[in-house]
C-alpha positions in Angstrom: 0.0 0.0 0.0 1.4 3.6 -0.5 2.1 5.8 1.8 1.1 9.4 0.8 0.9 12.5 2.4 -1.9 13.7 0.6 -4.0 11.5 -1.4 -6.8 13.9 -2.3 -4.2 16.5 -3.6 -4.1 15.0 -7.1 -7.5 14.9 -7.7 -8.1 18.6 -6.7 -5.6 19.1 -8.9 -6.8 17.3 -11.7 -9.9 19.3 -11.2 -8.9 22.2 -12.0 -6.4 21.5 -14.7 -6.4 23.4 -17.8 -10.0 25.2 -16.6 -10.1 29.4 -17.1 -12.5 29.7 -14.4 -9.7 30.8 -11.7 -8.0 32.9 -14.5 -6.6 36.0 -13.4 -5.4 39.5 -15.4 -2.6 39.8 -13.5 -1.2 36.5 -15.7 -1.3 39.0 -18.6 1.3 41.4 -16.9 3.8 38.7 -15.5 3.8 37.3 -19.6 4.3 40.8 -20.6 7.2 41.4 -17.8 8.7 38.1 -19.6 8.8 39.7 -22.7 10.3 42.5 -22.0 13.1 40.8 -19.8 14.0 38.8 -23.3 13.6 41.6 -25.1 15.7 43.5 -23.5 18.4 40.5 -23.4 18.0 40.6 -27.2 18.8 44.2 -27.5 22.1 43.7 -25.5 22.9 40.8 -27.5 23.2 38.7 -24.1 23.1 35.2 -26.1 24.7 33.2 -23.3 21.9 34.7 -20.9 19.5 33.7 -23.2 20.6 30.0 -23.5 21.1 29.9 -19.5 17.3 30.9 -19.4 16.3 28.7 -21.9 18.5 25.8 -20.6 16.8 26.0 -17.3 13.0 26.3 -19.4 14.0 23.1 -21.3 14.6 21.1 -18.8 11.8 22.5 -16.8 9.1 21.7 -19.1 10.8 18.2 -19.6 10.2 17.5 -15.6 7.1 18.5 -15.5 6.0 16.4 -18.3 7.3 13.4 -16.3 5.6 14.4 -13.0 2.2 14.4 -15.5 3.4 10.9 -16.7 4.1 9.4 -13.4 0.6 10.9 -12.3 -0.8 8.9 -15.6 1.0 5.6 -14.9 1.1 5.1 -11.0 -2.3 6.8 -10.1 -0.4 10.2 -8.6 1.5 12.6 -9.1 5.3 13.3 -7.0 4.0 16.9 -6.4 1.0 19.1 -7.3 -0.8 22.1 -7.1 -4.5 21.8 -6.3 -4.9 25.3 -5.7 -4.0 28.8 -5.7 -3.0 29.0 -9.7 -5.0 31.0 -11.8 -4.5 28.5 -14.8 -3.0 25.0 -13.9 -0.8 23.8 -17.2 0.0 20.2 -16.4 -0.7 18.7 -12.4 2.0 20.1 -10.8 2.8 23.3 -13.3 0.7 26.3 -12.4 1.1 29.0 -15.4 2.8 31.9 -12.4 5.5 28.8 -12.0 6.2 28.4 -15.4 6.7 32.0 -16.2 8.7 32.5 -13.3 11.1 29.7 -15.0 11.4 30.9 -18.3 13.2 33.6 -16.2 14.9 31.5 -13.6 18.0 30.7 -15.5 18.2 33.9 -17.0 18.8 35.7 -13.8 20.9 32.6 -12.3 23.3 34.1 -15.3 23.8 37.7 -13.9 25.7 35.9 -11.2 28.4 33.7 -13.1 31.8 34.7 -13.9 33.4 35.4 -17.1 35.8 32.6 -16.4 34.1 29.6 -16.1 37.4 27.7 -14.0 37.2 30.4 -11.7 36.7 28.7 -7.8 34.3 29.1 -5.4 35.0 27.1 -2.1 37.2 25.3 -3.9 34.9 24.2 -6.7 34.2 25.9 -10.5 32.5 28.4 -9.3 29.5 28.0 -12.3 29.1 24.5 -10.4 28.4 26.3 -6.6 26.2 29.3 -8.1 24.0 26.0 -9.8 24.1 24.4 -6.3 23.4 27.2 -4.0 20.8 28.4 -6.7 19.3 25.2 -6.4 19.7 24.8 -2.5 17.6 28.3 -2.5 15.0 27.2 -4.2 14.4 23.4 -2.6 14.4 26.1 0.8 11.2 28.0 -1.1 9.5 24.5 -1.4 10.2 23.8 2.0 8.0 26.5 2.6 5.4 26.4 -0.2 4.0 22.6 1.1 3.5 24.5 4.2 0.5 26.7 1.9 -2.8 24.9 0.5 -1.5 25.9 -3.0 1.8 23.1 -3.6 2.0 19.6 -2.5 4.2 16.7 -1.6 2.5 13.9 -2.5 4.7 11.0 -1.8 6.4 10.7 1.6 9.9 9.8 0.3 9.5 13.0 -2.1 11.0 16.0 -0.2 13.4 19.2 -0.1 16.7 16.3 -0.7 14.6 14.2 -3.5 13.7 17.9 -5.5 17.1 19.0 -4.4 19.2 16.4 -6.5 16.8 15.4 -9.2 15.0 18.3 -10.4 16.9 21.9 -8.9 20.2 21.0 -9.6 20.0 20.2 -13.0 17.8 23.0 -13.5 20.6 25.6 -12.5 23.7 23.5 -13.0 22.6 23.0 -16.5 21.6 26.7 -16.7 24.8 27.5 -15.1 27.0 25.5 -17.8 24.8 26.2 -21.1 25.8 29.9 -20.3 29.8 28.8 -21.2 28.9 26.4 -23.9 30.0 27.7 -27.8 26.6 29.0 -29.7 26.4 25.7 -32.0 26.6 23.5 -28.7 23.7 25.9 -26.9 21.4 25.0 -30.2 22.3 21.7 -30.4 21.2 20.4 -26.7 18.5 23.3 -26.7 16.8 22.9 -29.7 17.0 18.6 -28.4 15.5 19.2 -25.4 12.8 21.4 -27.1 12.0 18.8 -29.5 12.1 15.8 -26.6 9.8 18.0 -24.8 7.1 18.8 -28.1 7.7 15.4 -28.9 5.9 14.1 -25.3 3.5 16.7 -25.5 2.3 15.9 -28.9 2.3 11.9 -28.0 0.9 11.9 -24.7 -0.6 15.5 -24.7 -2.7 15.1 -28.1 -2.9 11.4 -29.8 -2.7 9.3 -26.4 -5.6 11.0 -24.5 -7.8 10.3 -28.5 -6.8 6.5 -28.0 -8.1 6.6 -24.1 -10.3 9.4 -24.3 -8.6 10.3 -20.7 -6.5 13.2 -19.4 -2.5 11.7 -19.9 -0.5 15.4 -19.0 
């Protein structure tokens, strides 16, 4: 039998996902705020800030698309938000979330060095901005499952679990993409992109015609 924290949290979530009822205006400024943060990154011709920020948004989407999937295969997902959101995008991917990520590696890059050897406590210091970047933001969960809006569902999924497997890749890999040569940047990018359209389109659009159910 499993042992979960919260049961009931996925099905409030899946209640509300992808419904406008809770929609908000406010939605419409954060996307425009977005916008104008790339922009103004594409102004300055900051195309290593750019690839951080869309290193990190890769690899976001491509986590959250499994959390859907494990939701779809095992009965529940490992975290979710069953409130709170004012558009829920996938179970555990509120649409205020995802914009704040498109961002997230972006400003992770304002804080790297030109020179990518350079130490930090005796590590590259790229590699200890991605880890204490990451360390920050397993801290915020900490305090989000403490709210009715996020949840832990599984008892062995915690700060350590979304530490390891989901926050430090998310800034390590922003952290590194920013020193990567242009070609390299498009190359894993543009992959992950593609990965990411590819499970969306498969278990997003043709699956859910086949089972005529929800899949992410």
């Amino acid at each position: 039998m499993l042992n979960l924290n919260n049961p009931g949290a996925t099905q409030d979530a899946l209640d509300i996902l992808r419904i406008g009822e809770n929609f908000n205006f406010y939605v419409i400024f954060l996307l425009v705020a977005v916008l104008y943060i790339y922009f103004n990154e594409i102004n300055k011709m900051n195309w290593n800030g750019i690839a951080a920020g869309l290193m990190l948004y890769m690899i976001h989407w491509f986590v959250e698309i499994i959390n859907a999937l494990f939701q779809f295969f095992t009965g529940h997902a490992l975290w979710t938000i069953p409130t709170g959101t004012a558009y829920l995008i996938l179970i555990g991917l509120g649409i205020e979330l995802n914009l704040m990520f498109s961002i997230a590696g972006l400003a992770t890059s304002k804080l790297l060095p030109e020179d990518p050897k350079e130490k930090m406590f005796g590590v590259p210091k790229p590699f200890a901005i991605g880890v204490g970047n990451a360390a920050l933001a397993s801290i915020i969960e900490i305090f989000l499952i403490t709210t009715p809006t996020f949840v832990w569902v599984y008892w062995w999924w915690n700060a350590i679990t979304v530490f390891i497997f989901v926050y430090i890749p998310f800034f390590v890999g922003a952290a590194y993409a920013y020193y990567w040569p242009h070609r390299k940047q498009k190359l894993v990018i543009g992959t992950l992109a593609i990965i990411n359209v590819i499970l969306g389109v498969v278990f997003g659009l043709i699956l859910p015609l086949i089972l005529n159910q929800i899949v992410i």
